[in-house]
PDB file of N, CA, C and O in Angstrom, chain B, residues numbered from 101:
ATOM      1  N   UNK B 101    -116.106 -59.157 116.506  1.00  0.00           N
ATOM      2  CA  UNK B 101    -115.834 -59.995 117.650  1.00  0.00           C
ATOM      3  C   UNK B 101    -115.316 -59.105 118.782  1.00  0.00           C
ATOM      4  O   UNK B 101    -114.771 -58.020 118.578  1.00  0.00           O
ATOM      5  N   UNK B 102    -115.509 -59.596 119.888  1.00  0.00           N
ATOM      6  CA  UNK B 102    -115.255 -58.755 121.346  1.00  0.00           C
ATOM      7  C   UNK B 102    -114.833 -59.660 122.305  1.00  0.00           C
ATOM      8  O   UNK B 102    -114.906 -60.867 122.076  1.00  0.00           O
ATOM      9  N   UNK B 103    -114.297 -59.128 123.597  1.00  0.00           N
ATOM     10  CA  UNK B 103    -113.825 -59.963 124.258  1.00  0.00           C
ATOM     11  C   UNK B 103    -113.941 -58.673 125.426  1.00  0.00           C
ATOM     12  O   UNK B 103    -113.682 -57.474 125.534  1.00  0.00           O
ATOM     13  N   UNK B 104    -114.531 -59.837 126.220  1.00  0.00           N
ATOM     14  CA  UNK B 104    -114.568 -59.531 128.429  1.00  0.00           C
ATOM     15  C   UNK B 104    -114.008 -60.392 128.907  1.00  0.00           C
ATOM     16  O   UNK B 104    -114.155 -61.600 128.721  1.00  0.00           O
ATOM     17  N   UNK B 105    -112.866 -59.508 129.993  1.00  0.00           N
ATOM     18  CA  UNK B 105    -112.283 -60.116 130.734  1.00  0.00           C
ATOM     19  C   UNK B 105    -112.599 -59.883 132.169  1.00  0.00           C
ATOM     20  O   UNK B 105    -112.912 -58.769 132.587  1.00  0.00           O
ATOM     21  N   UNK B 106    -112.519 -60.885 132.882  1.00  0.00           N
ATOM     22  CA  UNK B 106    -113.170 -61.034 134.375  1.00  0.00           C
ATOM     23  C   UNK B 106    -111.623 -61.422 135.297  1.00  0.00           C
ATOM     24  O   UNK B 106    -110.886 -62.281 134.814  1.00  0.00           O
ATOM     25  N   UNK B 107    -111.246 -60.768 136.549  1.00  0.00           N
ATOM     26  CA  UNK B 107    -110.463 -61.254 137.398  1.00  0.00           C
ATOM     27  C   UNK B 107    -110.642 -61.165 138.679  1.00  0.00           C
ATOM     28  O   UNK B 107    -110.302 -60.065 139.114  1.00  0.00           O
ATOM     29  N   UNK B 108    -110.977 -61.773 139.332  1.00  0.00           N
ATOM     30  CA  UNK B 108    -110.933 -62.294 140.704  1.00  0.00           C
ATOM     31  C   UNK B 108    -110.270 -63.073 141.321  1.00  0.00           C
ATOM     32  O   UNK B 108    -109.522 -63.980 140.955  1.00  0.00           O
ATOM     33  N   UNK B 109    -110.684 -62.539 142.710  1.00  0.00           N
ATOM     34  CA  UNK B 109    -109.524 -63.238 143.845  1.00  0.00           C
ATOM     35  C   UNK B 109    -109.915 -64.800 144.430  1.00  0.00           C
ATOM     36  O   UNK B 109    -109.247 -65.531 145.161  1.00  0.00           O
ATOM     37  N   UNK B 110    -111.056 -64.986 143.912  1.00  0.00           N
ATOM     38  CA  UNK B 110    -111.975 -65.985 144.678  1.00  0.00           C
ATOM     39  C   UNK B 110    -112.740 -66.268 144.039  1.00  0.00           C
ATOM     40  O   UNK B 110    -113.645 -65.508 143.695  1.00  0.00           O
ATOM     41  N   UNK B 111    -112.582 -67.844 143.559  1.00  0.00           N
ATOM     42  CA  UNK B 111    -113.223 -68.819 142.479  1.00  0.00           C
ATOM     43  C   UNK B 111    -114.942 -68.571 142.542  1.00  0.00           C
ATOM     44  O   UNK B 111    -115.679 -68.737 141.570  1.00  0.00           O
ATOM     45  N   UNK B 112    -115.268 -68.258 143.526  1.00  0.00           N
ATOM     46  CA  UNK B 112    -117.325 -68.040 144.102  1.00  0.00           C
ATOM     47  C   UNK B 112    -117.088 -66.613 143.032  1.00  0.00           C
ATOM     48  O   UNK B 112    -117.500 -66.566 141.873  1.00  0.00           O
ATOM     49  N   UNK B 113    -116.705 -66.051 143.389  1.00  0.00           N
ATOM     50  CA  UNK B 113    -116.146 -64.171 142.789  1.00  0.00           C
ATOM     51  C   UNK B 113    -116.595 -64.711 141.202  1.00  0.00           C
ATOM     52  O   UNK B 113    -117.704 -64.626 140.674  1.00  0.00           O
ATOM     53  N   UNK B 114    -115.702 -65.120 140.810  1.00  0.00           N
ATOM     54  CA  UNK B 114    -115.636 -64.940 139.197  1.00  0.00           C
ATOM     55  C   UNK B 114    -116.666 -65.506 138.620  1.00  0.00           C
ATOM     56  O   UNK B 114    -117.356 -64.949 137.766  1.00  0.00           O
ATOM     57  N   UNK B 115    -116.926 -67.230 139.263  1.00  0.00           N
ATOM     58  CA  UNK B 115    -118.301 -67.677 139.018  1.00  0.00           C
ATOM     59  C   UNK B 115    -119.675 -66.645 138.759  1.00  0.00           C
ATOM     60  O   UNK B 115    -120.369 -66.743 137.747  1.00  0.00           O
ATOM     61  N   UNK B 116    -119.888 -65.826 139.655  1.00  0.00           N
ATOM     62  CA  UNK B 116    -120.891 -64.514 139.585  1.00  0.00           C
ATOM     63  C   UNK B 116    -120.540 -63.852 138.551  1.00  0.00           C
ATOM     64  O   UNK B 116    -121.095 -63.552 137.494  1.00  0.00           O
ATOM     65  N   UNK B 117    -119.439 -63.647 139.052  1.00  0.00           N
ATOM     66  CA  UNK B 117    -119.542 -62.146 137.447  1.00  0.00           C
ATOM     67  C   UNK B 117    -119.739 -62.734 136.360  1.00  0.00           C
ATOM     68  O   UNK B 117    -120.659 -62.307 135.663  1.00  0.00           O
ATOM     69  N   UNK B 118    -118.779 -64.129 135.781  1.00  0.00           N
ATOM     70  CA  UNK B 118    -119.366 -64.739 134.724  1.00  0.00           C
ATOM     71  C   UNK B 118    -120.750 -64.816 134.523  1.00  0.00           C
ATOM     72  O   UNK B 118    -121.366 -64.241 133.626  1.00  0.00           O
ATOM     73  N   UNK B 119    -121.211 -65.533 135.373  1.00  0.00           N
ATOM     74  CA  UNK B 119    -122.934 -65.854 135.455  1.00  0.00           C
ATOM     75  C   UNK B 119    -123.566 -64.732 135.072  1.00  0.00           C
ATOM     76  O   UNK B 119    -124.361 -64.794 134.134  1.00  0.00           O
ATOM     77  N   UNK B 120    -123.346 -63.649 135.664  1.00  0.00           N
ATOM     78  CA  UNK B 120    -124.254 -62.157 135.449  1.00  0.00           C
ATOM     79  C   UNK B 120    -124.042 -61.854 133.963  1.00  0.00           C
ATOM     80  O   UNK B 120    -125.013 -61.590 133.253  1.00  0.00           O
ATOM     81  N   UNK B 121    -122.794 -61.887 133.474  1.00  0.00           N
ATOM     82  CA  UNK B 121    -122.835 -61.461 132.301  1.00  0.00           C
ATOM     83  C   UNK B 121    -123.337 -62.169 131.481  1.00  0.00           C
ATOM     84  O   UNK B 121    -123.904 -61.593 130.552  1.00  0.00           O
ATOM     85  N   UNK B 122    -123.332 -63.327 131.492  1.00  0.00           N
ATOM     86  CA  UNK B 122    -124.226 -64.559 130.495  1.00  0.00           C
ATOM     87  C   UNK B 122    -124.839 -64.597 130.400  1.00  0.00           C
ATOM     88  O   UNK B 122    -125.297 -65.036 129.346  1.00  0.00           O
ATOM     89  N   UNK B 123    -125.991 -63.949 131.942  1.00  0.00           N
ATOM     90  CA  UNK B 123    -127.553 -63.167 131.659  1.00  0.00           C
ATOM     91  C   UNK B 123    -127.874 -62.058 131.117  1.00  0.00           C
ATOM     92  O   UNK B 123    -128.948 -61.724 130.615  1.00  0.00           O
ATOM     93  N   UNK B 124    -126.725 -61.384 131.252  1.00  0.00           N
ATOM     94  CA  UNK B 124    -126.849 -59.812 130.458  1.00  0.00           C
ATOM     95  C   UNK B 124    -126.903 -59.931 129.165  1.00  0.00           C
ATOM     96  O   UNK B 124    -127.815 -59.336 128.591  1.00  0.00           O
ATOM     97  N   UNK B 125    -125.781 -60.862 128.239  1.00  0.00           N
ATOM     98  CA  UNK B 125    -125.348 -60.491 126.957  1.00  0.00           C
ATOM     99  C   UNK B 125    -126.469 -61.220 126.309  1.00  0.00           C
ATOM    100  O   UNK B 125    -127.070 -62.250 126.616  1.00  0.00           O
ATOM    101  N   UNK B 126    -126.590 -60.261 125.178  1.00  0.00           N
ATOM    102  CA  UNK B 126    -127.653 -60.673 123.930  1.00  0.00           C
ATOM    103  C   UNK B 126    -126.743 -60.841 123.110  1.00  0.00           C
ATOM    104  O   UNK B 126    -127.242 -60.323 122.111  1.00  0.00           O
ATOM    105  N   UNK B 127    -125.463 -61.304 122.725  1.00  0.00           N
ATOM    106  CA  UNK B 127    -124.564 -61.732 121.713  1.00  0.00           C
ATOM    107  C   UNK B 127    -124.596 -63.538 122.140  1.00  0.00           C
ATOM    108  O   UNK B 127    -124.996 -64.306 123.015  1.00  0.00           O
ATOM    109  N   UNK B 128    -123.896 -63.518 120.883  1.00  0.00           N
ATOM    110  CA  UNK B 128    -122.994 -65.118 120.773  1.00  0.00           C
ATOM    111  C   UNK B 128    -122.186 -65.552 120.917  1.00  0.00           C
ATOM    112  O   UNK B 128    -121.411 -65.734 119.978  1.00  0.00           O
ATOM    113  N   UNK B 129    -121.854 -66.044 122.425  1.00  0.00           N
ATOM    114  CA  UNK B 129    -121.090 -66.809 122.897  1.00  0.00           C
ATOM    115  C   UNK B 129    -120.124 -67.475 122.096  1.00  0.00           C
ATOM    116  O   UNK B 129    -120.473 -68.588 121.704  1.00  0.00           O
ATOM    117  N   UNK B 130    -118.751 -66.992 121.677  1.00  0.00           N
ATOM    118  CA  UNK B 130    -117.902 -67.819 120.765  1.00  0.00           C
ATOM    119  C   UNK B 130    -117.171 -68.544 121.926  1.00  0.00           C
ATOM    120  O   UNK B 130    -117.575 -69.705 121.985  1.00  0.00           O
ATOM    121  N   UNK B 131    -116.620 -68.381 122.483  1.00  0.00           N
ATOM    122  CA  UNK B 131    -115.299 -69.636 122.967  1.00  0.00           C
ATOM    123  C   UNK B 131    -115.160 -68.864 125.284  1.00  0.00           C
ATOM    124  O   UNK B 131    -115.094 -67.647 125.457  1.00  0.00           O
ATOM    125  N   UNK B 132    -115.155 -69.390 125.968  1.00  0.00           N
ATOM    126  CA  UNK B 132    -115.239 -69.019 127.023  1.00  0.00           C
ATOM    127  C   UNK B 132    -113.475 -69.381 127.549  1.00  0.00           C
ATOM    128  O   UNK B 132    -113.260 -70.560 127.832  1.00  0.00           O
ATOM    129  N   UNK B 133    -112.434 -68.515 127.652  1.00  0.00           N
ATOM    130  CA  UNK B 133    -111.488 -69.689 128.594  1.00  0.00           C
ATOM    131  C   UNK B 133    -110.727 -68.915 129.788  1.00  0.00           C
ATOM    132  O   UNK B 133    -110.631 -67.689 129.746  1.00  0.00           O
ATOM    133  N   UNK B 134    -110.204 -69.644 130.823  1.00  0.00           N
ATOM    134  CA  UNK B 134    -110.155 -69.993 132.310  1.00  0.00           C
ATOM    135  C   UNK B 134    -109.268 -70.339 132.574  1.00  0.00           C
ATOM    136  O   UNK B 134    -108.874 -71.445 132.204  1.00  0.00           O
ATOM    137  N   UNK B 135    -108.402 -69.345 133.513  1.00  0.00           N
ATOM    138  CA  UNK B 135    -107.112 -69.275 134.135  1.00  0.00           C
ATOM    139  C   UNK B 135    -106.926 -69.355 135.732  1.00  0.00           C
ATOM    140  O   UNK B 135    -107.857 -69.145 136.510  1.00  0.00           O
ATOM    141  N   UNK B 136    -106.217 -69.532 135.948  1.00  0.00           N
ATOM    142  CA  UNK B 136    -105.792 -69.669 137.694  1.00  0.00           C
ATOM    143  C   UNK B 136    -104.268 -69.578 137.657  1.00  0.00           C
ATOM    144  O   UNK B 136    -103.456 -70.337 137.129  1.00  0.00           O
ATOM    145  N   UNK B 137    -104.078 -68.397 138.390  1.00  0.00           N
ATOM    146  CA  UNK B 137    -102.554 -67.952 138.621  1.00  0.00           C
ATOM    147  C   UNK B 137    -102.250 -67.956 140.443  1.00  0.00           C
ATOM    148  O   UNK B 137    -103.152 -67.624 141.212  1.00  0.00           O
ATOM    149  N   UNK B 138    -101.043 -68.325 140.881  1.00  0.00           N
ATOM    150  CA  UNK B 138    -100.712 -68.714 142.341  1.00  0.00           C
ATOM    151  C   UNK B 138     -99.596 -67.841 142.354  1.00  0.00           C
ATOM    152  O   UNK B 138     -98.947 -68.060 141.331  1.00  0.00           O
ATOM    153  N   UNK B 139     -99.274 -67.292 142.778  1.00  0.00           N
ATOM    154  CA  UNK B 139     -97.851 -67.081 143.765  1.00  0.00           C
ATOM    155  C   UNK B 139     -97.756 -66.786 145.367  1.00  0.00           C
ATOM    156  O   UNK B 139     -98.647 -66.475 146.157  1.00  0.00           O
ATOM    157  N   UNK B 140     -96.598 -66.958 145.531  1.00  0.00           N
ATOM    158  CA  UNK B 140     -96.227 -66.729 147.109  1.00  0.00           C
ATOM    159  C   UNK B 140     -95.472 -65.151 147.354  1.00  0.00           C
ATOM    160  O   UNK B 140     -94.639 -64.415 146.824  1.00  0.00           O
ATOM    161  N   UNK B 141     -96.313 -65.202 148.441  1.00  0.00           N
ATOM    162  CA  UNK B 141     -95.264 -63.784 148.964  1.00  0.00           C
ATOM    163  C   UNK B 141     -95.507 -63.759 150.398  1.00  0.00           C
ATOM    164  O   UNK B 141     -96.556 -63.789 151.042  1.00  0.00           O
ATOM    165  N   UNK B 142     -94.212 -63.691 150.762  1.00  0.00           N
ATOM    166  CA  UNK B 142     -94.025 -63.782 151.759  1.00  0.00           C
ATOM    167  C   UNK B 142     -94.198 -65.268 152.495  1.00  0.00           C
ATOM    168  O   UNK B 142     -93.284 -66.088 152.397  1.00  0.00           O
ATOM    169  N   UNK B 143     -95.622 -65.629 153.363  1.00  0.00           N
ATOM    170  CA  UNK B 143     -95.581 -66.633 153.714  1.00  0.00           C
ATOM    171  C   UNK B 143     -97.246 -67.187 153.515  1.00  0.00           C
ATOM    172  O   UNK B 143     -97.822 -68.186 153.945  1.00  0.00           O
ATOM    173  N   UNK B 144     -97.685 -66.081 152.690  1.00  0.00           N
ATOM    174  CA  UNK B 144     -99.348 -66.011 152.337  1.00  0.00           C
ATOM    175  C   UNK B 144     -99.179 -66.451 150.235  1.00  0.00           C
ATOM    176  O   UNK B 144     -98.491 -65.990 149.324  1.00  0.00           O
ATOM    177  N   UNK B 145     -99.952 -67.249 150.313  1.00  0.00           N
ATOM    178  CA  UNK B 145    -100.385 -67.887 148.902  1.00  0.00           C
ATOM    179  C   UNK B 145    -101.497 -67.314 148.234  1.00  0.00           C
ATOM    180  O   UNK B 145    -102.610 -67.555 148.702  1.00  0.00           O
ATOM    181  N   UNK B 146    -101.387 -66.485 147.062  1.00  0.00           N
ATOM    182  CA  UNK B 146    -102.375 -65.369 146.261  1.00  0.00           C
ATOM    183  C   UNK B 146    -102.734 -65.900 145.240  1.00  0.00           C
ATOM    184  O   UNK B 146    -101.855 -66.142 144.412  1.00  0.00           O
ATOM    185  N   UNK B 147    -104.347 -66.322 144.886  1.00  0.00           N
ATOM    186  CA  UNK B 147    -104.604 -66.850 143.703  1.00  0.00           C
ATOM    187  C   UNK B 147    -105.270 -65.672 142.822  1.00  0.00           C
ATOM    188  O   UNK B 147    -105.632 -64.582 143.265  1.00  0.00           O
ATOM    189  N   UNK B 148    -105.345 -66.054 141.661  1.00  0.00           N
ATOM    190  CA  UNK B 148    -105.392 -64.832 140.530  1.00  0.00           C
ATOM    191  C   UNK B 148    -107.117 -65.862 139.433  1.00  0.00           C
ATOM    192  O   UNK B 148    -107.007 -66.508 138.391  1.00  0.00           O
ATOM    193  N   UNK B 149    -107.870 -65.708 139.897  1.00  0.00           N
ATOM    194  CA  UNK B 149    -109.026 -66.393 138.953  1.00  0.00           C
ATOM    195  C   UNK B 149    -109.436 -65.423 137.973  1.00  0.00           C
ATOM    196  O   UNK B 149    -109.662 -64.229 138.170  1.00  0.00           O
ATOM    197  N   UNK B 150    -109.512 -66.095 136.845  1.00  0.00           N
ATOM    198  CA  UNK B 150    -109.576 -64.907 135.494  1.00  0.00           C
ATOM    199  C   UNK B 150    -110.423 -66.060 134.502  1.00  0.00           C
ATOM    200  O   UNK B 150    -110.502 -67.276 134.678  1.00  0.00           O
ATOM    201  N   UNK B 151    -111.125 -65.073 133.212  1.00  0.00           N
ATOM    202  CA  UNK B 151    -111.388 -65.590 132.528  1.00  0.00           C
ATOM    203  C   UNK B 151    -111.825 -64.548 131.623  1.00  0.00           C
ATOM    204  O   UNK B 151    -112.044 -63.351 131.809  1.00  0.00           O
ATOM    205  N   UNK B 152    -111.929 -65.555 130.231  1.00  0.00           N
ATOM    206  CA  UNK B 152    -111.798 -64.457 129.274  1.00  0.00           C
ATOM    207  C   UNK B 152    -113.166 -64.920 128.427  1.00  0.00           C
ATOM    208  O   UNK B 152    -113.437 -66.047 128.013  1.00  0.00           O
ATOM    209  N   UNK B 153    -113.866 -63.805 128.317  1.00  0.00           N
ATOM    210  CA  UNK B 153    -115.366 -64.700 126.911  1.00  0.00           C
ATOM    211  C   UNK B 153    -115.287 -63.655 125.548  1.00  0.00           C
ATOM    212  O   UNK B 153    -115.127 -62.448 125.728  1.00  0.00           O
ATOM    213  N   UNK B 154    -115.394 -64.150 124.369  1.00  0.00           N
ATOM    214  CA  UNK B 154    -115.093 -63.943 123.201  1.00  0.00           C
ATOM    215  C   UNK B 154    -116.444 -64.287 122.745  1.00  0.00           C
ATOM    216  O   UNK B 154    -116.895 -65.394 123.038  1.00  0.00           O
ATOM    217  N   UNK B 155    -117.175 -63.412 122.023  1.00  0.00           N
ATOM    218  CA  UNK B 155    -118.220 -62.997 122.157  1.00  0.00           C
ATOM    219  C   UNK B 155    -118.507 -62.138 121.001  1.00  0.00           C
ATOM    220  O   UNK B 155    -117.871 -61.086 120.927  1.00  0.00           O
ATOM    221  N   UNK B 156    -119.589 -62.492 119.849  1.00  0.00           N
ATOM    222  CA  UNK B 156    -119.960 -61.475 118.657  1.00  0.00           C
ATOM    223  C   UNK B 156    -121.118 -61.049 119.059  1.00  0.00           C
ATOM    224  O   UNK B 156    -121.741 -60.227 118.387  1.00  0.00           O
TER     225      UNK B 156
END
C-alpha cells in the first residue's frame, strides 16, 4: 500500500493535480480523503487544500 499527498492553495489547484493523477495511476484506488485548513494572519485569510489517496 502507498499513499500521495497533494497540497494546494486553491480548491481549482488540487482538483487538477488529483484529476491528473487518477489518469496517471495504473493502481487501485483504496480510500481518497480531503482536508481544508484556514488561518489568519494578519488581516489576510490562508486556506491550506490537501488531500491524501491510498493506493495499492
Amino acid at each position: 500500500m502507498k499513499v500521495k499527498i497533494f497540497d494546494e492553495g486553491h480548491e481549482s489547484d488540487l482538483e487538477a493535480s488529483v484529476n491528473k493523477f487518477l489518469e496517471e495511476c495504473e493502481s487501485e484506488i483504496i480510500d481518497i480523503k480531503y482536508q481544508v485548513a484556514v488561518s489568519v494572519f494578519s488581516e489576510e485569510q490562508i486556506y491550506c487544500f490537501s488531500a491524501m489517496i491510498i493506493y495499492q
